[in-house]
C-alpha positions in Angstrom: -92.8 310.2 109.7 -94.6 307.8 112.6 -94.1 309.1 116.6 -94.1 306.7 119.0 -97.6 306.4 119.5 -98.6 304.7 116.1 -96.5 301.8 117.3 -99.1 300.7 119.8 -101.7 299.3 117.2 -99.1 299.0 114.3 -99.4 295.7 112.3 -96.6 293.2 112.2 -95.0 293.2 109.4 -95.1 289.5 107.6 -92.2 287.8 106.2 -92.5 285.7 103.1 -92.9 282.0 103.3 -92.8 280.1 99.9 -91.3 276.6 100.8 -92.3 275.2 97.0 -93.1 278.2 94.1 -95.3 276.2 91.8 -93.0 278.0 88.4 -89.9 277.1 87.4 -89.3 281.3 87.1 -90.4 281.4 91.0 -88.3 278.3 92.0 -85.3 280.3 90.7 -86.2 283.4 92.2 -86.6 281.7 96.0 -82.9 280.0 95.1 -81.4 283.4 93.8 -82.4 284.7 97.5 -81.2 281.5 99.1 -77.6 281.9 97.5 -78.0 285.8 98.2 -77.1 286.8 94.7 -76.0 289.9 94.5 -74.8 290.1 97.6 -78.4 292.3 98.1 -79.5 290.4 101.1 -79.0 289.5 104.8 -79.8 286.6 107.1 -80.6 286.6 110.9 -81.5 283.4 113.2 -85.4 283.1 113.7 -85.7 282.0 117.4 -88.7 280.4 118.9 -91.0 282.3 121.3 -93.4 285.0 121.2 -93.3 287.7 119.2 -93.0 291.0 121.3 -93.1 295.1 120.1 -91.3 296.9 123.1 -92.1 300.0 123.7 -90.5 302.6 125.9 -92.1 306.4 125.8 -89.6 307.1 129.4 -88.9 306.0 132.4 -91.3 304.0 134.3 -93.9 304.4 131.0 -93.6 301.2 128.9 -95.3 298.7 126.5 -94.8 295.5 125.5 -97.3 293.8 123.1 -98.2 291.2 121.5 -98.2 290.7 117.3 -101.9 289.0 117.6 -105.3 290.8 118.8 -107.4 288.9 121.2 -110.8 287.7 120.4 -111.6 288.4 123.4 -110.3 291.7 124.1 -110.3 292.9 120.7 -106.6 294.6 121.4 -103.0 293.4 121.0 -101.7 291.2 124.8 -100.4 293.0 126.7 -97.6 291.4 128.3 -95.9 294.8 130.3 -97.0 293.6 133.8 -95.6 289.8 133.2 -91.9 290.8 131.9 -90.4 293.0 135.0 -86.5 291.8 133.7 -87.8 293.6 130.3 -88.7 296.8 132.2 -85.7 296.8 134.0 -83.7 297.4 130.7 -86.0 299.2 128.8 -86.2 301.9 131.6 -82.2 302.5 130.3 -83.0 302.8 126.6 -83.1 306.6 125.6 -87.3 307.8 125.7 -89.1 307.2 122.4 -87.5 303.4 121.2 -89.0 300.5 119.6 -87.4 297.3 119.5 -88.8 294.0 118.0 -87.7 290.7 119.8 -88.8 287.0 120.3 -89.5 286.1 123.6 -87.9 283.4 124.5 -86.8 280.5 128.0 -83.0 281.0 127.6 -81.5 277.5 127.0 -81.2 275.0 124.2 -84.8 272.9 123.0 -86.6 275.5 123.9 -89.6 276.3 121.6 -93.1 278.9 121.7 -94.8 276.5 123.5 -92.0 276.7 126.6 -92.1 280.4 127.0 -96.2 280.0 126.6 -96.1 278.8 130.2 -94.8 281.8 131.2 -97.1 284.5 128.9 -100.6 282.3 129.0 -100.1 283.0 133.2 -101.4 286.1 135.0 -98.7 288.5 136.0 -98.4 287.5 139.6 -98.0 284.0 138.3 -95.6 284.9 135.3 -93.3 286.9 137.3 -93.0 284.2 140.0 -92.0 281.2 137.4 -89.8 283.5 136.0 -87.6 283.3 139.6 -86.6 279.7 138.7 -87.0 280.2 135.0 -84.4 282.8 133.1 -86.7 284.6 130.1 -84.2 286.2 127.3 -85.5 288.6 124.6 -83.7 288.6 121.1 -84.1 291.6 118.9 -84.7 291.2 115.2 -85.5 294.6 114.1 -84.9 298.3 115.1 -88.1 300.7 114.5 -87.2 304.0 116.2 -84.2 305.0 118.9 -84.4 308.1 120.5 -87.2 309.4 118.5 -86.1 308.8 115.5 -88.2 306.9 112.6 -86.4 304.1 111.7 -89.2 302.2 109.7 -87.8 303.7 106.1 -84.3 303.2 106.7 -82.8 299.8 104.9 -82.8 297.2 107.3 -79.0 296.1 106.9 -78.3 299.7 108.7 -81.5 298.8 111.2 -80.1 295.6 112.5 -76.5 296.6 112.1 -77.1 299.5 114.8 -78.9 297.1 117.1 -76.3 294.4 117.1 -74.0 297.4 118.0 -76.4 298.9 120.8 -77.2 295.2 122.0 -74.2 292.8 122.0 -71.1 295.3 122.7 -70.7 294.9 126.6 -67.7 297.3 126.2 -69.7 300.3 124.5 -69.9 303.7 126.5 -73.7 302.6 126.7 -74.8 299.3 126.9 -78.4 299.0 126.3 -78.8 295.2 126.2 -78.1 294.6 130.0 -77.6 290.5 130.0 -81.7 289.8 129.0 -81.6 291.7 125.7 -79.6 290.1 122.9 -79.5 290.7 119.2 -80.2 287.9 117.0 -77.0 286.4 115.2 -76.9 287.6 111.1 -75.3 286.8 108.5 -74.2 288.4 105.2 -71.7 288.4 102.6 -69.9 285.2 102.3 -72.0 282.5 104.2 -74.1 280.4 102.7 -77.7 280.7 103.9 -79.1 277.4 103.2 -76.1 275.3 105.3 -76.2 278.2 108.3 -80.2 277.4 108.2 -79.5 273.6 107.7 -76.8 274.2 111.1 -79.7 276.0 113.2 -82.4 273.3 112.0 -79.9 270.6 113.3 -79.1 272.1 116.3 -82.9 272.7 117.2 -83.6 275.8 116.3 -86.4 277.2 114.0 -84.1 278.6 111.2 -83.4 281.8 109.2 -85.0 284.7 108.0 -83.6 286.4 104.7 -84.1 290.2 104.4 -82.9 292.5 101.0 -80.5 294.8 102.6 -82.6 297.7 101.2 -85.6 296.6 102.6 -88.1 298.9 104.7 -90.3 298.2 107.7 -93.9 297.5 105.5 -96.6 297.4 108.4 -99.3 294.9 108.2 -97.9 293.5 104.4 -96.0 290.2 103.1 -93.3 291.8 100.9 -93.2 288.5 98.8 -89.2 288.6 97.3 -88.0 290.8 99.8 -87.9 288.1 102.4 -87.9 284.9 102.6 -88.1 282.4 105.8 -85.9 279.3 105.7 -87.4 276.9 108.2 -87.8 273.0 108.6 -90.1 271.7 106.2 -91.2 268.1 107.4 -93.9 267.9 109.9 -93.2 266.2 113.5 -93.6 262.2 112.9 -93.9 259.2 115.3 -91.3 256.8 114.0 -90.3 253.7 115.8 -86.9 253.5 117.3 -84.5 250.2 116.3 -81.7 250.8 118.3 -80.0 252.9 120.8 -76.9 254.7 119.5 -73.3 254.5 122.2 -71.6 257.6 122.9 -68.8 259.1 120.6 -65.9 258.4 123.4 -63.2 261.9 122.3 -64.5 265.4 122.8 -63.2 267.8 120.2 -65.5 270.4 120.6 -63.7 274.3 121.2 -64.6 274.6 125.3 -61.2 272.3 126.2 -60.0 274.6 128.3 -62.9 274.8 130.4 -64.2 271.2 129.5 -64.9 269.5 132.7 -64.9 265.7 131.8 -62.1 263.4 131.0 -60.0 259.8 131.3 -57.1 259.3 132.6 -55.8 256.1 130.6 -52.7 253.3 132.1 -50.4 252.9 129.0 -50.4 249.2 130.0 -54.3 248.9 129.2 -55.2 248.5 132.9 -58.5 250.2 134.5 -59.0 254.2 132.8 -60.2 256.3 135.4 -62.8 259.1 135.2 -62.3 262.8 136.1 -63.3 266.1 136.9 -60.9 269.0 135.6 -61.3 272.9 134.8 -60.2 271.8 131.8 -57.1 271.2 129.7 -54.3 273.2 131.9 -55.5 271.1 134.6 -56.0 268.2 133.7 -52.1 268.4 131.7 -51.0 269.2 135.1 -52.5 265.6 137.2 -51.3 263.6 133.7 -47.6 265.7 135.0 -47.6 264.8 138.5 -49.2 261.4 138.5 -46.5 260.0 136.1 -43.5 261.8 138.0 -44.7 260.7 141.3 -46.1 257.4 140.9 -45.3 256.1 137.1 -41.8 254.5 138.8 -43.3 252.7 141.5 -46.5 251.2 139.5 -44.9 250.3 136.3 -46.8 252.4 134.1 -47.6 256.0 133.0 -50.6 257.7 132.7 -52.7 259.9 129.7 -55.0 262.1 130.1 -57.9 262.8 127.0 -60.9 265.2 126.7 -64.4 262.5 126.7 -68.2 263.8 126.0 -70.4 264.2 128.6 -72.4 261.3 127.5 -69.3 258.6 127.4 -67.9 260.6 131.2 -71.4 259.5 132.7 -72.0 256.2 130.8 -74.9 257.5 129.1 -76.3 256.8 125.4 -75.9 259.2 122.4 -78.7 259.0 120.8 -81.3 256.6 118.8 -81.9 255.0 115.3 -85.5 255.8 113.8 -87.2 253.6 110.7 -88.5 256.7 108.4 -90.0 255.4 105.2 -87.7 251.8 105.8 -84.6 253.9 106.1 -82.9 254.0 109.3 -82.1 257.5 110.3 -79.7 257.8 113.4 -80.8 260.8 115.9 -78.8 263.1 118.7 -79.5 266.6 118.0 -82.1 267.4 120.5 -82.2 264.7 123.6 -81.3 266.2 126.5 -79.1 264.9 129.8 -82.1 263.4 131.2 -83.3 261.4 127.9 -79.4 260.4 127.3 -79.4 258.8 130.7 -82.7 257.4 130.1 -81.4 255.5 127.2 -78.7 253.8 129.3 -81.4 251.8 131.5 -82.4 248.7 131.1 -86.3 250.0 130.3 -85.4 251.6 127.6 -83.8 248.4 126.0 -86.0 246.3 126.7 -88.8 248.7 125.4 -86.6 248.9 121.7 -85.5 245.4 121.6 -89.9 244.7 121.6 -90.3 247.2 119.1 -92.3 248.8 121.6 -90.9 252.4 121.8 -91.6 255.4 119.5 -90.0 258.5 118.8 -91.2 261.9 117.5 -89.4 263.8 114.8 -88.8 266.3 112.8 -86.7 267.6 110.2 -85.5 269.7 107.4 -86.3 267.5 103.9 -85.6 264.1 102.8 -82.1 263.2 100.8 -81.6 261.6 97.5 -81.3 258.0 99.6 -84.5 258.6 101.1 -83.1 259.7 104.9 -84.2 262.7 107.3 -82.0 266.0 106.6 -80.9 266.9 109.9 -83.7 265.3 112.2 -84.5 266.6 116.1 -85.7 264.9 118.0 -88.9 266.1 120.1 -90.2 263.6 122.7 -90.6 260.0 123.4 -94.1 257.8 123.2 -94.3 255.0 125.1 -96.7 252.1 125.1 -99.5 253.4 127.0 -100.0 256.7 124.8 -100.9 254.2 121.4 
């Protein structure tokens, strides 16, 4: 049984990554995991960041390192002195816990490379970006709680209790405390491949497939026992054809707290934008507008749920030539790019075939097409 101590310089464990088995016996063996046959395996959302061990001995005596020793230093980082929001919640965790997260910027597009701004800085530094910048730590893995070895115990139980001591606001004790988080897993009856397809699409990095059973192996690649699903195709620099308009309904699940919408004439004169806390209020103007005003202009008014993008008169996304197929992108952009692509720079810059965009993706389709391409950053003219 490991005490807390041997955590300190304890290996990472490595997860197996076997995108393409070269047999067709080993090609059926990665899909049998994929499909989770058996039911004997479990799937949680890889984020990210930096990988952190956090440590807490007691109060006020805490670690958090790196998974990588220096060449300089010759030990793991330490990152302890950098991640005060960390300490603060660690200090209410019972004495003698490990927990295993990804350090991550909160927010969506956010990769390693963001939070490396933050961990490559010295702690005074660190600690003062983090003022304007929100850091968020998501636990994958439960080693010990309250002194207790957890290393041997099957990791459904392991990340089963930390979901439980992480996520439940309502529990008597709540250890995640708004910065701690536990990753998002799946089990029986989801299909792994289209919940890692979903994650690539929206940006993220994908999934990481664990055997219920398995143990914490220090240091090893338990080929079989885990299995990372991830996006395959490297970034690319694709020219971009055309600019793609905004999809004009929302039907997302936020309406009744979605902010943006259009107030329509039902005799097809000028729509008008506006802002409502959502659906209750905005039912309520449509109400009062048509009984107050409908008899006197002649004409009643509706009121519909618009995207963001259509509200501010911004563009969706672009069209990218892969391989002579045209691939249309929108996962990824964010307001500032979607705005950007309303201006008249940017059209002139795609109508002279002069504007590039990088890309990435899961896999090609049968017809030749990105799977589920993200977009990463613009190139413009001067960077060729």
């Amino acid at each position: 049984m490991r005490t807390i101590d041997d955590f300190a310089l304890m290996e990472p464990m490595k997860y197996y990554d076997n995108p393409e088995p070269k047999t067709a016996t080993l090609q059926q063996k990665r899909q049998d995991i994929i499909n989770n046959k058996g039911n004997e395996y479990i799937a949680s959302v890889k984020h990210d960041g930096d990988w952190g061990c956090f440590i807490h001995y007691s109060k006020g005596h805490n670690l958090i390192r790196s998974r990588s020793i220096s060449k300089i230093t010759g030990v793991y980082g330490d990152y302890t002195a950098k991640l005060p929001t960390a300490i603060e919640v660690m200090d209410k965790w019972p004495d003698n816990t490990v927990i295993l997260a990804e350090i991550c910027v909160d927010g969506e597009g956010v990769n390693a490379n963001t939070i490396g701004t933050i961990l490559r800085c010295l702690p005074e530094k660190a600690v003062e970006r983090q003022k304007t910048t929100k850091v968020k730590f998501w636990g994958f893995d439960l080693l010990m709680w309250n002194g207790e070895d957890l290393t041997e115990t099957p990791y459904l139980v392991r990340i089963m209790e930390l979901e439980a001591l992480l996520n439940d606001r309502f529990a008597e004790h709540y250890y995640g405390a708004n910065h701690f988080c536990c990753t998002t897993v799946f089990a029986d009856g989801f299909d792994f491949a289209e919940e890692a397809d979903r994650i690539i699409a929206a940006g993220g990095e994908g999934l990481v497939i664990q055997k219920k059973d398995n143990h914490y192996w220090p240091g090893t690649r338990t080929a079989w026992k885990t299995l990372k699903l991830k996006q395959r195709l490297p970034e690319m620099e694709l020219l971009v054809t055309d600019i793609l308009e905004p999809t004009k309904e929302y039907t997302g699940k936020e309406i009744e707290t979605w902010p943006y919408w259009l107030a329509e004439p039902d005799d097809g004169d000028y729509p008008t934008m506006h802002n409502f806390r959502g659906a209750t209020e905005a039912l309520e103007y449509e109400k009062n507008f048509n009984e107050k005003h409908s008899e006197d202009l002649g004409y009643t008014v509706k009121v519909k749920a618009v995207t963001k993008p259509y509200f501010y008169g911004w563009k969706s996304g672009i069209t990218v030539l892969y391989n002579s197929v045209r691939v249309d992108v929108a996962s990824g952009l964010t307001d500032d790019d979607r705005a950007w692509l309303a201006t008249r720079e940017a059209y002139e810059l795609v109508h002279g075939t002069a504007l590039y965009a990088v890309v990435r993706g899961m896999s090609t389709n049968d017809k030749g097409a990105i799977r589920h391409p993200v977009f990463v950053r613009f190139r413009y003219p001067e960077e060729h």
